[in-house]
Biopython code that builds the backbone (N, CA, C, O; Angstrom):
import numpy as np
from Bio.PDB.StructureBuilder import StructureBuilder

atoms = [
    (1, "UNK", "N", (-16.466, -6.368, -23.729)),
    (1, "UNK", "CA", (-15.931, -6.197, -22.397)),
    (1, "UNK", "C", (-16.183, -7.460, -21.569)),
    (1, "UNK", "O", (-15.324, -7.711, -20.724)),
    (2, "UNK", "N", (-17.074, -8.175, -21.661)),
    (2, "UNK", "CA", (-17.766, -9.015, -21.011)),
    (2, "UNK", "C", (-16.618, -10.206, -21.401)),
    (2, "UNK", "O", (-15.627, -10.327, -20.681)),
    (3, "UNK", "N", (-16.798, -11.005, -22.488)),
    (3, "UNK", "CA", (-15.629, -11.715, -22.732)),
    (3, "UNK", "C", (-14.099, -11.160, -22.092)),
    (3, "UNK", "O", (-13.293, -11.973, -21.640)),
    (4, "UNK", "N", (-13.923, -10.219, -22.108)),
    (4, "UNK", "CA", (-12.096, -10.195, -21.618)),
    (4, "UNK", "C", (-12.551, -10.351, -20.316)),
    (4, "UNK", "O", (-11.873, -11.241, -19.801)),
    (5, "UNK", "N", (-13.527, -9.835, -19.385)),
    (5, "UNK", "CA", (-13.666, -10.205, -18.071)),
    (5, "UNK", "C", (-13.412, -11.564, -17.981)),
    (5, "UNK", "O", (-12.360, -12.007, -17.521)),
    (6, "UNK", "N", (-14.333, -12.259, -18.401)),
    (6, "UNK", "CA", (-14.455, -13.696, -18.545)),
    (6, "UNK", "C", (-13.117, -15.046, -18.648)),
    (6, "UNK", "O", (-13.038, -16.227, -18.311)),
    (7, "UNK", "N", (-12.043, -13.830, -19.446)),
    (7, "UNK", "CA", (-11.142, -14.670, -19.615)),
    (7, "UNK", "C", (-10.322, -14.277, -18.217)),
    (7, "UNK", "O", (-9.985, -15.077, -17.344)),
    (8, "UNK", "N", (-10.106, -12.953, -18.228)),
    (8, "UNK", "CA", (-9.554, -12.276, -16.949)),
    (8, "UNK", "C", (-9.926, -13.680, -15.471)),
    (8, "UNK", "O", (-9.082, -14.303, -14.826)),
    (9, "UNK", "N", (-11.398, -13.762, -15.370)),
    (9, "UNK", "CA", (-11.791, -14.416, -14.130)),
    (9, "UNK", "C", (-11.637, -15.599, -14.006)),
    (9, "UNK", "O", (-11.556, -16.063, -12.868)),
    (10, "UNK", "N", (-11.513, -16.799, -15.631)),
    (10, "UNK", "CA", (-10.902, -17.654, -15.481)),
    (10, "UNK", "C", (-9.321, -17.685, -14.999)),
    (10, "UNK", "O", (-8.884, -18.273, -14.009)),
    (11, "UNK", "N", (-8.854, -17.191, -15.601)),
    (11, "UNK", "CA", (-7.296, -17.598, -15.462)),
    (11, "UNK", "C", (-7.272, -17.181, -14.167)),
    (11, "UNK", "O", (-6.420, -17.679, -13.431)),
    (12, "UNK", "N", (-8.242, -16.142, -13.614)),
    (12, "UNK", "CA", (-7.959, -16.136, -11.571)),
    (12, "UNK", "C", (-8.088, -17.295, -11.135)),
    (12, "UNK", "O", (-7.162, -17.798, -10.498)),
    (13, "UNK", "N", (-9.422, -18.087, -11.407)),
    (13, "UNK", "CA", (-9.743, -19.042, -11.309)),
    (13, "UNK", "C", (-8.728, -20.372, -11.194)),
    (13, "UNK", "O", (-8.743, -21.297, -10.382)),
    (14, "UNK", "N", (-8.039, -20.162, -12.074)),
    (14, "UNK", "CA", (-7.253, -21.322, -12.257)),
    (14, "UNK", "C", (-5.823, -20.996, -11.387)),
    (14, "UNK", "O", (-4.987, -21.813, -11.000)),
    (15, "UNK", "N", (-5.833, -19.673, -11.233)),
    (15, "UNK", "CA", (-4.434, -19.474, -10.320)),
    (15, "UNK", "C", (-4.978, -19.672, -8.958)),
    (15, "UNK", "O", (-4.042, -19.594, -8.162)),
    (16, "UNK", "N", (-6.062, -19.889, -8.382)),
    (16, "UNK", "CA", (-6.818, -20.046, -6.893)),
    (16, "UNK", "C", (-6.824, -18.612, -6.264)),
    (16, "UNK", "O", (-6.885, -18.474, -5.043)),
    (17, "UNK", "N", (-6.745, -17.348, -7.280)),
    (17, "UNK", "CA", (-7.046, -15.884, -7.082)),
    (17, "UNK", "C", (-8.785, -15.670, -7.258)),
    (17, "UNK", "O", (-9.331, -14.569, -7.328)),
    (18, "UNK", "N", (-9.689, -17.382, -7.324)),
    (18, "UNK", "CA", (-11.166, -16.471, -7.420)),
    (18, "UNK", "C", (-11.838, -17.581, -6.226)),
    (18, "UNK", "O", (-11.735, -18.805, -6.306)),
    (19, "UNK", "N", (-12.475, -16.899, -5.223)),
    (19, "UNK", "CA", (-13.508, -17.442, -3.970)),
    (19, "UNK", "C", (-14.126, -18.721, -4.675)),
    (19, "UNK", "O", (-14.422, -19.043, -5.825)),
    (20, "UNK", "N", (-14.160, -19.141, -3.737)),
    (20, "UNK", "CA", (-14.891, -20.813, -4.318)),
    (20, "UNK", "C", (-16.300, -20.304, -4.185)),
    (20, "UNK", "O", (-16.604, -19.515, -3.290)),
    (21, "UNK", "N", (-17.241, -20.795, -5.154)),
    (21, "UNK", "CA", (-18.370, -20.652, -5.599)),
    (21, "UNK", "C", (-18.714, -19.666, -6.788)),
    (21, "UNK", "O", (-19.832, -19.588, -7.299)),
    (22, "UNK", "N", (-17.771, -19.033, -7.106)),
    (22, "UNK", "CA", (-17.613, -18.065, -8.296)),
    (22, "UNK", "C", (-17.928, -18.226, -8.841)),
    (22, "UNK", "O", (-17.975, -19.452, -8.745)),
    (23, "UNK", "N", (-18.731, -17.786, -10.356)),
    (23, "UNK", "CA", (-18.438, -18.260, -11.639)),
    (23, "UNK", "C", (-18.311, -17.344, -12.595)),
    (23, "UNK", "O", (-19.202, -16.523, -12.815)),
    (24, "UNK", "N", (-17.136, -17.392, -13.294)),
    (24, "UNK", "CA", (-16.807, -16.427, -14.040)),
    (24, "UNK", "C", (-17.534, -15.870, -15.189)),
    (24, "UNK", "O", (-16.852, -14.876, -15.434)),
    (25, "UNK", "N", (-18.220, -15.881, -15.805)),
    (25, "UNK", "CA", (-19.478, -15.615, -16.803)),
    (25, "UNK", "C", (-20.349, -14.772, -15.784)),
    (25, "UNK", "O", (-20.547, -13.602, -16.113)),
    (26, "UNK", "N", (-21.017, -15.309, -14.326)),
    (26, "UNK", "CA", (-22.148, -14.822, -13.397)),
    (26, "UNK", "C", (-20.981, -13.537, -13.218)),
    (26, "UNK", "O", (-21.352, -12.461, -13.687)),
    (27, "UNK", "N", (-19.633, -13.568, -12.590)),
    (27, "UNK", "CA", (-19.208, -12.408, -12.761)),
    (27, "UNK", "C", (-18.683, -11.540, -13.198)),
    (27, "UNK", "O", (-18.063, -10.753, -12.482)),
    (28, "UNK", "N", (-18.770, -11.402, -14.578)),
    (28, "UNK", "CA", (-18.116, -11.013, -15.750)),
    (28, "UNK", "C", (-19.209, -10.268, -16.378)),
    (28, "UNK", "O", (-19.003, -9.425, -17.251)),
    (29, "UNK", "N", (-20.711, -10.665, -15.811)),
    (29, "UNK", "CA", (-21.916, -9.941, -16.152)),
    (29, "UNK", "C", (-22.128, -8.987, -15.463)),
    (29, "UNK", "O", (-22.265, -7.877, -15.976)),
    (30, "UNK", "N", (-22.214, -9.195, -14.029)),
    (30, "UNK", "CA", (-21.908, -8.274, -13.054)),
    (30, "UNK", "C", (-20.952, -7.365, -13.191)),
    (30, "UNK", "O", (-21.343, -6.199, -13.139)),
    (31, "UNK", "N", (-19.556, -7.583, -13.389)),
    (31, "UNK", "CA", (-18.810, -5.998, -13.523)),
    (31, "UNK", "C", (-19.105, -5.427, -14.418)),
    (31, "UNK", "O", (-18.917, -4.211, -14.381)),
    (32, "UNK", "N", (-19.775, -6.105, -15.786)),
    (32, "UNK", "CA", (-19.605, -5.196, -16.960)),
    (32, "UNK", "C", (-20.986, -4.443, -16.593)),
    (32, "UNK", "O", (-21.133, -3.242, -16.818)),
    (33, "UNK", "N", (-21.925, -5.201, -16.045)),
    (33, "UNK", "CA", (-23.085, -3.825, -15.209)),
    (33, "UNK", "C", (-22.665, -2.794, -14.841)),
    (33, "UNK", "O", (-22.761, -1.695, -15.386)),
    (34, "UNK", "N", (-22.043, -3.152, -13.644)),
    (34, "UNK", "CA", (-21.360, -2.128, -12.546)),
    (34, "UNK", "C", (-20.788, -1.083, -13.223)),
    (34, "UNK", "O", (-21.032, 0.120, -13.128)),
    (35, "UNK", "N", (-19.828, -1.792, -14.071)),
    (35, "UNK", "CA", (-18.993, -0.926, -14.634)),
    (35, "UNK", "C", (-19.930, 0.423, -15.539)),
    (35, "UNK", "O", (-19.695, 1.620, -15.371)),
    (36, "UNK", "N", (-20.928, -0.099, -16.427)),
    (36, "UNK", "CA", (-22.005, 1.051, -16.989)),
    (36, "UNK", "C", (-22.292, 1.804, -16.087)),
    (36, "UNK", "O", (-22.155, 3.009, -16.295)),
    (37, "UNK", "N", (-22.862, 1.267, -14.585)),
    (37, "UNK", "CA", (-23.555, 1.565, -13.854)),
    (37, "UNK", "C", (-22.434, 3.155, -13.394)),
    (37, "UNK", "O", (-22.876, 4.303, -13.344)),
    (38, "UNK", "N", (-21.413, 2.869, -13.201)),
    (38, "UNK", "CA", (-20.480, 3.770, -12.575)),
    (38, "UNK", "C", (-20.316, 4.979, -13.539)),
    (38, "UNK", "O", (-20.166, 6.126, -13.118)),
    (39, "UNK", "N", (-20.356, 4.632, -14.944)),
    (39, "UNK", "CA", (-20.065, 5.088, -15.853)),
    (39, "UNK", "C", (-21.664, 6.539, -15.942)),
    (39, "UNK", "O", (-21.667, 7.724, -16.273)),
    (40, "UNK", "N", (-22.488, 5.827, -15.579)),
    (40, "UNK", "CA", (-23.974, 6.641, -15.436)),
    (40, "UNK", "C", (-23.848, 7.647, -14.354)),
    (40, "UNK", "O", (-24.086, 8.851, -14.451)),
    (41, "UNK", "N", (-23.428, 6.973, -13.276)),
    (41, "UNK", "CA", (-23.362, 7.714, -12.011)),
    (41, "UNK", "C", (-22.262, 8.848, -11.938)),
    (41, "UNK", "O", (-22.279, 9.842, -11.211)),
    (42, "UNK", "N", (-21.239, 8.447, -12.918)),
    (42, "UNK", "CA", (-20.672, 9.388, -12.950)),
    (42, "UNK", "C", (-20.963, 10.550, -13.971)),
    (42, "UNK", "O", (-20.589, 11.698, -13.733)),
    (43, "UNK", "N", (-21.640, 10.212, -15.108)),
    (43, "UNK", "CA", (-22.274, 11.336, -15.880)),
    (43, "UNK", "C", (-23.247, 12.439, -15.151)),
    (43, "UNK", "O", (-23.407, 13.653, -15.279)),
    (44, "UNK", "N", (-23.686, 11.654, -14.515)),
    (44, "UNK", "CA", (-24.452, 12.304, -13.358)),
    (44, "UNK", "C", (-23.978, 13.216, -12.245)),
    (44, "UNK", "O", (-24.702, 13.669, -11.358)),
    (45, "UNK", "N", (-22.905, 13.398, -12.364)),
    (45, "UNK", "CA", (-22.128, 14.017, -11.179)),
    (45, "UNK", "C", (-21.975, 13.104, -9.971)),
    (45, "UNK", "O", (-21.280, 13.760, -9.195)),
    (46, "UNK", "N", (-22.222, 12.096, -9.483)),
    (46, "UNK", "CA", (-22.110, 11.673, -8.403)),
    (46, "UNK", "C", (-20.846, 11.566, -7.506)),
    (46, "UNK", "O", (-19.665, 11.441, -7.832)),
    (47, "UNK", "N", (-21.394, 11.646, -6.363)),
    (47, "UNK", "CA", (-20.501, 11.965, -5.145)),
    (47, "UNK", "C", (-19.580, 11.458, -5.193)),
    (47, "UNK", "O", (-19.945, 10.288, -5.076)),
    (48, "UNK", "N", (-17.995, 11.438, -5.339)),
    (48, "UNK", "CA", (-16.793, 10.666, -5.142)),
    (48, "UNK", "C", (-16.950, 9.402, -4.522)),
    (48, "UNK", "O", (-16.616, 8.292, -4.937)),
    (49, "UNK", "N", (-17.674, 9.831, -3.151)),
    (49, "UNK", "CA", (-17.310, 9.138, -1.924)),
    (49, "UNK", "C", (-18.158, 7.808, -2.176)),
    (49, "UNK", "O", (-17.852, 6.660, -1.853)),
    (50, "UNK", "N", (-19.634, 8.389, -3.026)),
    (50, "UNK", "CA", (-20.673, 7.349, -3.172)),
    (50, "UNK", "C", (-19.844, 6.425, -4.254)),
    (50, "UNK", "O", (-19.942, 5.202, -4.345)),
    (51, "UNK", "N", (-19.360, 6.917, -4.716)),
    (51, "UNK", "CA", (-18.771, 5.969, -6.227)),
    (51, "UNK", "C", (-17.350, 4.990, -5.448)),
    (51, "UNK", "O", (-17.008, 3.809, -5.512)),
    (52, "UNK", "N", (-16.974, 5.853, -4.942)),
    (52, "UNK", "CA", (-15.596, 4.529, -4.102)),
    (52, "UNK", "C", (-16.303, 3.438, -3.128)),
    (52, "UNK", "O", (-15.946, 2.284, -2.892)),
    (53, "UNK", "N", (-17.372, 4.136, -2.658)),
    (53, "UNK", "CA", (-17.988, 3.163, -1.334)),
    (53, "UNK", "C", (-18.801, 1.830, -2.465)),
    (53, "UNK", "O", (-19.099, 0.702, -2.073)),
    (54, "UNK", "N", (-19.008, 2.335, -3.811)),
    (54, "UNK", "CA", (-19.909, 1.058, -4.620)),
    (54, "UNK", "C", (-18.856, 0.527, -5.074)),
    (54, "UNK", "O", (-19.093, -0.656, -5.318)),
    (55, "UNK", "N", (-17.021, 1.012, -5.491)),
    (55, "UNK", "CA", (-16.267, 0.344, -5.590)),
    (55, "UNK", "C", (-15.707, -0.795, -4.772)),
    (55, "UNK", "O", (-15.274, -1.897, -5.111)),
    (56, "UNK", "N", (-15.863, -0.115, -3.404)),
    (56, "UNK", "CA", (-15.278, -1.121, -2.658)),
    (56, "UNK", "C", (-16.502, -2.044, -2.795)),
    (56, "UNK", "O", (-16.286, -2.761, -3.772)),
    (57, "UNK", "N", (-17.833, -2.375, -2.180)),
    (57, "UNK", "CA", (-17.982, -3.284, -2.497)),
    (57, "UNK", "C", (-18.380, -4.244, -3.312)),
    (57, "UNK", "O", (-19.004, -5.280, -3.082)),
    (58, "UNK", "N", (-17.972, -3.812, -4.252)),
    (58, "UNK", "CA", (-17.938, -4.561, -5.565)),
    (58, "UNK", "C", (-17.035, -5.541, -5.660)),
    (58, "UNK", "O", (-17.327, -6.707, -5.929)),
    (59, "UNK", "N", (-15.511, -4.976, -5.372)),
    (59, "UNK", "CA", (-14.290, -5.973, -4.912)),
    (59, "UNK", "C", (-14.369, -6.347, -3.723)),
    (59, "UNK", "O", (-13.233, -6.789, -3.545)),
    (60, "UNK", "N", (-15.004, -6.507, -2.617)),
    (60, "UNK", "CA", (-15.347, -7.615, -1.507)),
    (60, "UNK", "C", (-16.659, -8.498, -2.022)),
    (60, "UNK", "O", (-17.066, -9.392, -1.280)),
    (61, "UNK", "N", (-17.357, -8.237, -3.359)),
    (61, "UNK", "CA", (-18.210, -9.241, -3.846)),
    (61, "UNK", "C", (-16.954, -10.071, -4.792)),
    (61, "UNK", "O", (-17.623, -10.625, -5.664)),
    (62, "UNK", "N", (-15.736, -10.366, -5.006)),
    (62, "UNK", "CA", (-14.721, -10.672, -5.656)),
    (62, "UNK", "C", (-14.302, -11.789, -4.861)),
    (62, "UNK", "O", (-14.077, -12.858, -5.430)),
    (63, "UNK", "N", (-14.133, -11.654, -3.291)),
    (63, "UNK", "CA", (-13.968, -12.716, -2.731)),
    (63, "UNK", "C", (-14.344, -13.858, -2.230)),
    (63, "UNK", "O", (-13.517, -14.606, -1.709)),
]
sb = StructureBuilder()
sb.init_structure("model")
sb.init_model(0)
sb.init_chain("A")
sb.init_seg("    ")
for serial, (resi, resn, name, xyz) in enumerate(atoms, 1):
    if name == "N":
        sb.init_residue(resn, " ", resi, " ")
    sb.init_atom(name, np.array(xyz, "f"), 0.0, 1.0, " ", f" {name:<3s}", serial, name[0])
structure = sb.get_structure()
């Protein structure tokens, strides 16, 4: 998962779709966390609302 992110965040990168200071590997580690992380929270039952509110800022850590 980590690699297709990786390629995913370059080619943003190169289209000027990724925030300057980025780096695609630092965040390609990070979603594939998150992404478990959501994956836990949701085994867990967790709250809709809690799981969209860690979505959103996950994609304002994107910019």
């Amino acid at each position: 998962m980590e690699s297709v992110l990786v390629g995913a965040l370059e080619r943003a990168r190169a289209r000027g779709e990724l925030g300057p200071g980025h780096e695609p590997v630092e965040l390609a580690r990070f979603l594939t966390t998150f992404i478990q992380g959501l994956h836990v929270m949701g085994n867990a039952r967790a709250d809709h609302a809690f799981l969209e509110a860690a979505v959103d800022g996950a994609l304002r850590a994107l910019d």
